[in-house]
C-alpha positions as CSV (number, residue, x, y, z in Angstrom):
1,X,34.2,4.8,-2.8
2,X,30.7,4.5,-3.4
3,X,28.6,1.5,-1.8
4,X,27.1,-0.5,-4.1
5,X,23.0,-0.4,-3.9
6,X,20.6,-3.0,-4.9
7,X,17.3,-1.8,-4.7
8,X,14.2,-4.5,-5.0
9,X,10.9,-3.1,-6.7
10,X,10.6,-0.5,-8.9
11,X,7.5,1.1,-7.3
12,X,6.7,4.8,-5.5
13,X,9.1,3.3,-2.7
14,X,12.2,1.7,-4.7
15,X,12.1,5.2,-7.2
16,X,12.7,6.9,-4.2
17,X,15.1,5.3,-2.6
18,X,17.2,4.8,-5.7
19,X,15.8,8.5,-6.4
20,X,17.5,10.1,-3.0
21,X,20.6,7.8,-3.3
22,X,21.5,9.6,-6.5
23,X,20.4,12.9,-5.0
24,X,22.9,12.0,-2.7
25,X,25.9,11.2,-5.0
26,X,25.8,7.6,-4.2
27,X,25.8,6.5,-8.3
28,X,26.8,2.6,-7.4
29,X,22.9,1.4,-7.8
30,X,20.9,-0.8,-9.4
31,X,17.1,-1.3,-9.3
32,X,15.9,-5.1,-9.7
33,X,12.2,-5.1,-10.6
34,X,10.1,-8.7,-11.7
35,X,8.0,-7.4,-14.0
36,X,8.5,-6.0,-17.9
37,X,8.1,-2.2,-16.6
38,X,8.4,-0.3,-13.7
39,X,5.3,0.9,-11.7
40,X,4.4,-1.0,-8.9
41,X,0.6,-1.0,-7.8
42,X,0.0,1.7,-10.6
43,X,0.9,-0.7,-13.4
44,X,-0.7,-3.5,-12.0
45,X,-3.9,-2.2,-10.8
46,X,-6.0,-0.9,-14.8
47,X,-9.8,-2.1,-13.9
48,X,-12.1,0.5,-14.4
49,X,-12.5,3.0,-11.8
50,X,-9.3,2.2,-10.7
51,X,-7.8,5.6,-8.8
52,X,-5.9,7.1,-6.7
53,X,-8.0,7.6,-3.0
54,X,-5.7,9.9,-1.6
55,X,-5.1,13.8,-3.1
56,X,-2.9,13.7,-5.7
57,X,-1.2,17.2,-4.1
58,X,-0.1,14.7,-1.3
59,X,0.3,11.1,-3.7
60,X,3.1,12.6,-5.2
61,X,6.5,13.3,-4.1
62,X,7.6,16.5,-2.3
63,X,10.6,16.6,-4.2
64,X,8.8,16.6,-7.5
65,X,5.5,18.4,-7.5
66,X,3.5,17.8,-10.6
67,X,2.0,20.6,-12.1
68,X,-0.2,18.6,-14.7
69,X,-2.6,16.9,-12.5
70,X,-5.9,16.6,-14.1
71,X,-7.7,16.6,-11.2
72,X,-8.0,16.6,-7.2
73,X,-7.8,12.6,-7.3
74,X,-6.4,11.5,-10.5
75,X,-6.8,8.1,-12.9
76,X,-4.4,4.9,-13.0
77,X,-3.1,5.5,-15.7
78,X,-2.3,9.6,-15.0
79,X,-0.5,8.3,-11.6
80,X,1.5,5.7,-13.3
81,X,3.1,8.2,-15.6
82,X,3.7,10.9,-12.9
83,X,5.7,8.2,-11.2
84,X,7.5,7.2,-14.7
85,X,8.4,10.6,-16.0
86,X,9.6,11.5,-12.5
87,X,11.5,7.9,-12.6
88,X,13.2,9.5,-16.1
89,X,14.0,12.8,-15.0
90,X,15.8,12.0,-11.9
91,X,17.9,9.1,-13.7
92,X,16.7,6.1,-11.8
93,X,14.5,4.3,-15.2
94,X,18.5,3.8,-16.5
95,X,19.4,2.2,-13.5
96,X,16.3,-0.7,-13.4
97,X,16.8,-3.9,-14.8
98,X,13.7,-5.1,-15.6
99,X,12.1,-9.3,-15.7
100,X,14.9,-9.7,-13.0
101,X,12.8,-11.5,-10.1
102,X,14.5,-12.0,-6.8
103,X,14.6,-14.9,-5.2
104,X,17.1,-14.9,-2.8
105,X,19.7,-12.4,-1.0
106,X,22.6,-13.6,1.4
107,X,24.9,-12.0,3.9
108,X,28.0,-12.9,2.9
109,X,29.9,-11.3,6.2
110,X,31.0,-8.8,3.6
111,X,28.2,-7.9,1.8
112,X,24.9,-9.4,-0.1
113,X,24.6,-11.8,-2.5
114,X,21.4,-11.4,-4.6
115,X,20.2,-13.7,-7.3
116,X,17.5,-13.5,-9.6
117,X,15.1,-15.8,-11.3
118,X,17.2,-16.0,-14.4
119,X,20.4,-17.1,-12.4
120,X,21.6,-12.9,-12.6
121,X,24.1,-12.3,-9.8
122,X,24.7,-9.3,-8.1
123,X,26.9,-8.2,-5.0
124,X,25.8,-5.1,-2.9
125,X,26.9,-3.7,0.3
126,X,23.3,-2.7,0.7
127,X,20.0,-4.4,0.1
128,X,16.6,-2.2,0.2
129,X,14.1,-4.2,-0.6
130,X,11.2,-1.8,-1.6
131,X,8.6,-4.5,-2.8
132,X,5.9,-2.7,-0.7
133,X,2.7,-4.5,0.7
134,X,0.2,-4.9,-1.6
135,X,2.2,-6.5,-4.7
136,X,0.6,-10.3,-3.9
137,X,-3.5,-10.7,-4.1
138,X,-5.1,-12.8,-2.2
139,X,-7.8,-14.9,-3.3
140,X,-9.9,-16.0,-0.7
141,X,-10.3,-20.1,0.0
142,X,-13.7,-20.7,-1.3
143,X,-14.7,-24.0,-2.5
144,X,-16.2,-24.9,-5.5
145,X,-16.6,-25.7,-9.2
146,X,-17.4,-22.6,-10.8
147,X,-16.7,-22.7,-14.4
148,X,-16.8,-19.2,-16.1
149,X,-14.1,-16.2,-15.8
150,X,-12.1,-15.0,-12.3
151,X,-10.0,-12.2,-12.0
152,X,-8.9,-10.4,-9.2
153,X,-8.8,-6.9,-9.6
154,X,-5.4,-6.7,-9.6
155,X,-5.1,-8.5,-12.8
156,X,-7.3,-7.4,-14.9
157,X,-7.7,-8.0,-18.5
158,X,-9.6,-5.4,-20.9
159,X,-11.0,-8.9,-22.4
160,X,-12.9,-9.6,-19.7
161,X,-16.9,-9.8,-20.7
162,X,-18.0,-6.7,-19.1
163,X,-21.0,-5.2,-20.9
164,X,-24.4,-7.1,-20.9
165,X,-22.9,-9.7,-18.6
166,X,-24.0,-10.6,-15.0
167,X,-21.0,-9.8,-12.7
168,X,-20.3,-11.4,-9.2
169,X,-17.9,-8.6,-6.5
170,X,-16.3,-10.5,-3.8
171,X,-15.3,-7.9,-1.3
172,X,-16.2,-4.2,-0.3
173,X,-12.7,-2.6,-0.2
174,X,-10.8,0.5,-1.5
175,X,-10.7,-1.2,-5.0
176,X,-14.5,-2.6,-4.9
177,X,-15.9,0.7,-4.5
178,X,-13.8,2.1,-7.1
179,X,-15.0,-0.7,-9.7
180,X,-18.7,-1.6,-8.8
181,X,-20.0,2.4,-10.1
182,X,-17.4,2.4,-13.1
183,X,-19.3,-1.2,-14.3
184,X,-22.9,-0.3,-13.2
185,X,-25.0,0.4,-16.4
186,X,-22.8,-1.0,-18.6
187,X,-22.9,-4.9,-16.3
188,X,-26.8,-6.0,-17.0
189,X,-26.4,-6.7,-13.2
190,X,-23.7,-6.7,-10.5
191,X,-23.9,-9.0,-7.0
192,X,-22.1,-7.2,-4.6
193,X,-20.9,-9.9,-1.8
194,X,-19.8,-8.2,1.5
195,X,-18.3,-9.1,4.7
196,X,-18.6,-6.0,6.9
197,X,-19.0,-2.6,5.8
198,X,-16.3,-0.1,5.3
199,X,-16.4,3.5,6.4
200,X,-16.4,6.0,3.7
201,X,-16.4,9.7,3.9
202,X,-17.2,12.4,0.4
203,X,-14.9,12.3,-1.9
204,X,-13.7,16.3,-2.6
205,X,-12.7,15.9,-5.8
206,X,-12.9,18.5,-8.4
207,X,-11.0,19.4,-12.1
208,X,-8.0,21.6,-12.2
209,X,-8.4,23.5,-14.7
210,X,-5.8,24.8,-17.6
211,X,-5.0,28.3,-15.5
212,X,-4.5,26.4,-12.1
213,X,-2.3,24.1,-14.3
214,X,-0.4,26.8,-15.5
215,X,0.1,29.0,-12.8
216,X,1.5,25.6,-11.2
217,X,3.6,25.2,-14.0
218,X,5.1,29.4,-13.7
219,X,4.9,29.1,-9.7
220,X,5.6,25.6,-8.6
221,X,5.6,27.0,-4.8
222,X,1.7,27.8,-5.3
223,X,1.4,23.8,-5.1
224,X,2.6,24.5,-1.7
225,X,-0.8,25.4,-0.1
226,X,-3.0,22.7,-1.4
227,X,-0.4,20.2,-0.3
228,X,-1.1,22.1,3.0
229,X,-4.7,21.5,2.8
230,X,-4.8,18.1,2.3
231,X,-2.1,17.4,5.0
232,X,-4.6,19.0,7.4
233,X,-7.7,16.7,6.6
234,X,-5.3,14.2,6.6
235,X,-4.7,15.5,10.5
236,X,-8.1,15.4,11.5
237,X,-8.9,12.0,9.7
238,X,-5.9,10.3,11.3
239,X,-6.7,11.8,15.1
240,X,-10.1,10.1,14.3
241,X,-8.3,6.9,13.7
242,X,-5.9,7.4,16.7
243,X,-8.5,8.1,19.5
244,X,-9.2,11.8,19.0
245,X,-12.5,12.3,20.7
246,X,-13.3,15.6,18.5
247,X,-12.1,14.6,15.5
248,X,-13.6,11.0,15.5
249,X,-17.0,12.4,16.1
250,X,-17.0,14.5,13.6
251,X,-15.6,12.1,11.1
252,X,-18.1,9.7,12.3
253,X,-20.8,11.6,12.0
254,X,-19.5,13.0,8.3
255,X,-19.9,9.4,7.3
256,X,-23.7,9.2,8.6
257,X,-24.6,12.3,7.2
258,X,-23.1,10.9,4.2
259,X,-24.9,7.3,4.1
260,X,-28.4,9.1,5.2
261,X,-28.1,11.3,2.5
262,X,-27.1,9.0,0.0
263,X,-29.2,5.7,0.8
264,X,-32.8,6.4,1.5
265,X,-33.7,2.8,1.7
266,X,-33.2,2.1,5.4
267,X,-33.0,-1.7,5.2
268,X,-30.1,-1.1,2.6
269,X,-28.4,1.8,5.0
270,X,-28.5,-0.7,8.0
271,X,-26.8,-3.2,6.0
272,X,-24.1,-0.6,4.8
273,X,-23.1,0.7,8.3
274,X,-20.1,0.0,9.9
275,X,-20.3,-2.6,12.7
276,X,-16.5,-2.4,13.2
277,X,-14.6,0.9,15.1
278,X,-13.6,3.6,12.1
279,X,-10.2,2.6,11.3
280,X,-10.0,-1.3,11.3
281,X,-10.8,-0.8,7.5
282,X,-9.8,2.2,5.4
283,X,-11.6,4.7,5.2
284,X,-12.9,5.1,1.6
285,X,-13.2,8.6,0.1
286,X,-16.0,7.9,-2.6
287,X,-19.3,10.0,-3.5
288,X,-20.7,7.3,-6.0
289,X,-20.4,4.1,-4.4
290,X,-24.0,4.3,-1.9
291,X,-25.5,5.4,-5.0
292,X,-24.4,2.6,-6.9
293,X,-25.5,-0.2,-4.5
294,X,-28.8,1.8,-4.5
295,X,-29.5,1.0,-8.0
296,X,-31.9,-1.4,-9.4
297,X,-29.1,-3.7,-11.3
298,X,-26.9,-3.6,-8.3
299,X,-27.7,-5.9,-5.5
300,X,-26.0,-6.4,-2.1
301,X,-25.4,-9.9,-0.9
302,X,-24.4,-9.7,3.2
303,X,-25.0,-13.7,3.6
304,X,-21.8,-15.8,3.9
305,X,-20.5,-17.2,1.1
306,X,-20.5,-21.1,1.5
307,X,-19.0,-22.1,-2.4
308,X,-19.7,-21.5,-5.8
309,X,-21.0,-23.4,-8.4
310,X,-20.7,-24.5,-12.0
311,X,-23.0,-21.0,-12.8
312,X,-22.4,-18.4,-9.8
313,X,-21.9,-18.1,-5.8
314,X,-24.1,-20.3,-3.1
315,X,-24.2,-18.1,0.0
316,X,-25.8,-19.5,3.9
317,X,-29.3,-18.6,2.4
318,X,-29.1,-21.4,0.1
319,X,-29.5,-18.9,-2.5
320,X,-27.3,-19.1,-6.3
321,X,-26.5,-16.0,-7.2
322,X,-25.9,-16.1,-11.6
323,X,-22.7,-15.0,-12.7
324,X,-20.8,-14.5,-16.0
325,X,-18.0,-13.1,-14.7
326,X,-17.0,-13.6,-11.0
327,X,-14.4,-10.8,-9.6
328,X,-12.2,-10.7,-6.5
329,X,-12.0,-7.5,-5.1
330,X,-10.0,-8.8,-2.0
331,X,-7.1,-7.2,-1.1
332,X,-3.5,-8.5,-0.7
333,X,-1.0,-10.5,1.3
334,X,-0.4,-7.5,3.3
335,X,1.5,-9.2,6.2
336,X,4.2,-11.4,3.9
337,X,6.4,-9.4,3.8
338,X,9.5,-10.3,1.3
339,X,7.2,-13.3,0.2
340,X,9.2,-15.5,-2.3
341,X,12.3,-14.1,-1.3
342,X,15.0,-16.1,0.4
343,X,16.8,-13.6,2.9
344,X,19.6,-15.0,5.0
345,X,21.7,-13.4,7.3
346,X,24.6,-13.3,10.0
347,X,25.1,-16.4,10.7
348,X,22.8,-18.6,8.2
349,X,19.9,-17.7,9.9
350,X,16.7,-17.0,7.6
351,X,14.4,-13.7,7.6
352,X,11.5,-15.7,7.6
353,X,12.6,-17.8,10.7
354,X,13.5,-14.2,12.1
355,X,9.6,-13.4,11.5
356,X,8.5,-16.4,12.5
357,X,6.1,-14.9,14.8
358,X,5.7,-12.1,12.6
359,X,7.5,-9.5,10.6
360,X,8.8,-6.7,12.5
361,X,12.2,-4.2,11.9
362,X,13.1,-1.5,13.7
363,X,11.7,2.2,12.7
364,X,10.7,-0.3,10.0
365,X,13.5,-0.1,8.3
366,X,16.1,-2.6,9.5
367,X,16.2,-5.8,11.4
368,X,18.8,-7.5,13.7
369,X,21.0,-10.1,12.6
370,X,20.4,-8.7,9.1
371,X,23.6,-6.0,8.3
372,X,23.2,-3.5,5.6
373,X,19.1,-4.5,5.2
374,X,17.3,-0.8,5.2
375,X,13.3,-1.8,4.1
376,X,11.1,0.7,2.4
377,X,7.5,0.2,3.3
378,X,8.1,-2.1,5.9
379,X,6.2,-3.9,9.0
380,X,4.3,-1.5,10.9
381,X,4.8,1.4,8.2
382,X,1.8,1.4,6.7
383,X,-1.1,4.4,7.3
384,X,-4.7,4.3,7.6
385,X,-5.5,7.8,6.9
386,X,-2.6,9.8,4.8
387,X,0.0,9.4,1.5
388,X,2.3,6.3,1.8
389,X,4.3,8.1,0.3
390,X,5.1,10.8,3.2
391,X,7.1,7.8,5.1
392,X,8.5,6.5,1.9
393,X,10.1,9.6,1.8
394,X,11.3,9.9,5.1
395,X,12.5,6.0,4.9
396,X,15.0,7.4,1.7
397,X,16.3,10.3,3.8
398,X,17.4,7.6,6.8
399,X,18.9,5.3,3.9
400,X,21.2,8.4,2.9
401,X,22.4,8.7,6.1
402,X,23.2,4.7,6.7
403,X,25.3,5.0,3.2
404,X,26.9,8.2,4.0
405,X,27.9,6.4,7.1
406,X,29.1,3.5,5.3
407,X,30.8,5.3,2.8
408,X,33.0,7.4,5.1
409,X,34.7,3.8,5.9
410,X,31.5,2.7,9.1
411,X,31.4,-1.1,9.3
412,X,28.2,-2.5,8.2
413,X,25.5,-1.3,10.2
414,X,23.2,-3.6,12.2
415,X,20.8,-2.7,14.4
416,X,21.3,-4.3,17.9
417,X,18.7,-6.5,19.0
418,X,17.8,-4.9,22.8
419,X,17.3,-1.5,20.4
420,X,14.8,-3.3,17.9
421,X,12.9,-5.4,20.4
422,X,12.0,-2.5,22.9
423,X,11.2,-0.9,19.9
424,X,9.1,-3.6,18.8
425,X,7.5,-4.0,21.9
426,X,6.3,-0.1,22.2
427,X,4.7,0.1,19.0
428,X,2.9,-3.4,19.9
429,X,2.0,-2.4,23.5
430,X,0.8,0.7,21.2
431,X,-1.3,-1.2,19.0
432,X,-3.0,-3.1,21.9
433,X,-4.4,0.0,22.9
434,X,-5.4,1.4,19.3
435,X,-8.4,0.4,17.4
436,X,-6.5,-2.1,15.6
437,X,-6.3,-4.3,18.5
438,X,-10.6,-4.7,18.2
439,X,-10.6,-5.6,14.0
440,X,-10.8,-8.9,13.3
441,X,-8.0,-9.5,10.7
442,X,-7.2,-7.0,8.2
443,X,-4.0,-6.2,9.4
444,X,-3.1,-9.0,11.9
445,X,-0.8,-11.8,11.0
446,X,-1.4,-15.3,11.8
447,X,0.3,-15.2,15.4
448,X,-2.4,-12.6,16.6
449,X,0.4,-9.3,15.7
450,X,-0.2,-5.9,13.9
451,X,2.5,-6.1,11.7
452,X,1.5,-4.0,9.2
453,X,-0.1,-0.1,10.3
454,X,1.7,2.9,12.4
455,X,-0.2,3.5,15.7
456,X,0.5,6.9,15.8
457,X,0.3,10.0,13.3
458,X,2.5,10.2,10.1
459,X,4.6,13.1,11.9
460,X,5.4,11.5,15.2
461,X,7.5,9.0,12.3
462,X,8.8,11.6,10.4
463,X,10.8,12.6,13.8
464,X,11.8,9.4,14.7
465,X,13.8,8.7,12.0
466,X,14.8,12.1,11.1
467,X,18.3,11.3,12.6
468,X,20.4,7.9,12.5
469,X,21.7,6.9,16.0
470,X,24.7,5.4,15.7
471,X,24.0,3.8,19.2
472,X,21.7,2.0,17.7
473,X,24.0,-0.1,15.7
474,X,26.8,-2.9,16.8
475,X,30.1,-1.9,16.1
476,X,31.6,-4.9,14.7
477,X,33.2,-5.9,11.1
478,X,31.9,-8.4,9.1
């Protein structure tokens, strides 16, 4: 018999969990997804600019290589229906049910109990939540009375007044630098209000043109090699990140070159170097965001923001800066993970009181107390440097192999708690000694814990979970 599946989110990570499941022959799933179509981040995320920062020969699953990419780093909107039609072809779009919200999931002793926003039940002998990290924005606490529009880029509308207006950026992150030079010249003037500078390295990207896309399309193992490539730079930009001594100083001093080149204004290029070690932000593939903050109608605000006003933003110079439209480029919730979702487990107890002092699951994946829970994307999965989408991937393969077990008659499988906490307590000890443990905040959690990145390269976690250890799991029913 085949255990039944609920899947949460209907993003890269819950397509391919659902996506390997079926692979597998497990065909008792279901795919619960909040919104009105699927798409995760790529439906969500539409203002202008807005693309993928990592090769789309590597943003795309192994297992479905697309031969139609436009280009070396591709559009939204071209990503979103890459991950739709692959979503079709493997049969998962018939198994999501769509405006179906969770909002809570409970351990029976059995199995789970998941309800939806709507008062849906559904029963499942194995939860995956695959909501991700970067599904909640966060708008940043800043007082005030400012009166005209405020979207966060997340949310944008196309209505938004755009051309001739004067626009206010709150943040210099993966999506800022992606906006600010798709608005500049058609914005009378953007304010660009930074925190710290991010590290950002040249962008290779480059048109593939109608033979390349057809050869692809004939020979699909020639996508082979330029997967290859990219997997390499990935290699060297993640030993930067990690504490290689070669490969950081060559990164670094890619990124120099790259700001000298680009910024001759040397007061401007002071403010726009990185006072925090590579790595404690993302590092930003771009080749027209120095340019942009170089123009005249672009300005670059490092004071701290103190409110905003009726008309714009005050910052610690006293100064008003004028705004028409005021937009929060600011990231997400990264570190709540499962937020506004009840999970209980053995015995009553809640997730959230599980992660009180912060989120944290073994391999990632599955957390004590908590039978039959396998996360995609979870705490301490997250990369600084490569595709997602190369643990997502490895993630599905493990959740095949706890339903295989299952299905051959296993009782439920939970991970015993000595297993999860020395695992927990390598990758921290880990962490204290990357550069994570010197950023301020990005990835930390209230309590002070890096709950969110991988201190080590994407292959060392390929390995790790290549192989469920039945050892690490209580024998016990119910």
């Amino acid at each position: 018999m085949s255990p039944r599946v609920v899947v949460i989110g209907a993003g890269f990570g819950g397509i391919a969990a659902a996506a390997a499941l079926l692979e597998a022959g497990f065909d008792d799933v279901v795919v619960l997804e909040r919104a009105a179509s699927t798409g995760g981040v790529w439906r969500d995320n539409t203002y202008p600019g807005c693309a993928c920062d990592v090769p789309a020969p590597l943003y795309s699953y192994s297992f479905a290589p697309n031969p139609r990419w436009s280009r070396r780093f591709p559009a939204h909107d071209e990503i979103l229906a890459y991950l739709r039609a692959t979503a079709d072809r493997l049969g998962v779009t018939g198994r999501v049910c769509l405006n179906a919200a969770v909002t809570s999931a409970t351990w029976t002793g059995g199995h789970w109990r998941v309800e939806t926003a709507d008062g849906t039940t559904y029963e499942a002998d194995v939860l995956v939540p695959a909501v991700g990290q970067l599904g909640n924005p966060v708008l940043p606490a800043i007082p005030g009375s400012y009166e005209g529009p405020v979207v966060h880029t997340a949310r944008w509308r196309d209505d938004l007044p755009v051309d001739g207006a004067r626009i206010g950026v709150i943040g210099t992150g993966a999506s800022a630098i992606q906006l600010v030079p798709a608005i500049a010249g058609r914005a009378a003037h953007i304010t660009v209000f930074q925190r710290t500078p991010p590290w950002t390295l040249p962008r290779p990207d480059r048109r593939y043109g109608r033979g390349r896309r057809y050869a692809y399309g004939k020979m699909p193992s020639l996508m082979l090699l330029p997967r290859a490539g990219v997997w390499a730079m990935t290699v060297v930009t993640g030993r930067a990140i990690t504490g290689g001594r070669v490969a950081g100083a060559l990164v670094r001093t890619a990124s120099r070159v790259q700001r000298r080149l680009q910024v001759r204004d040397a007061d401007l290029r002071a403010r726009l170097t990185p006072v925090d070690p590579m790595g404690c932000k993302r590092v930003l593939f771009t080749n027209d965001w120095l340019p942009a903050l170089t123009r005249p109608d672009v300005s670059l605000v490092t004071e701290k923001i103190l409110e905003t006003t009726p008309s714009g933003v005050r910052t610690a110079d006293g100064q008003v800066h004028e705004c028409d439209l005021l937009v929060y480029a600011t990231g997400f919730a990264a570190t709540d993970f499962l937020a506004g979702i009840r999970v209980t487990g053995r015995d009553g107890r809640a997730l959230a009181d599980e992660w009180a002092a912060g989120a944290y699951a073994h391999l990632g994946l599955t957390v004590p107390g908590f039978p039959n829970l396998f996360l995609v994307y979870g705490p301490n999965t997250n990369t600084g440097n490569t595709s997602v989408l190369y643990f997502i991937e490895h993630q599905a393969a493990y959740l095949v192999q706890a339903v295989r077990r299952l299905a051959s008659g296993a009782n439920p499988l939970e991970v015993r708690r000595e297993v999860a906490a020395a695992y927990d307590e390598e990758i921290q000890q880990r962490l204290t000694r990357s550069v994570w443990a010197s950023c301020r905040s990005w990835y930390r959690n209230a309590a002070g814990r890096v709950v969110t990145n991988w201190p080590g390269m994407a292959s060392e976690y390929r390995r790790r979970v290549a192989r469920l250890r039945p050892s690490d799991y209580i024998s016990r029913n119910g």
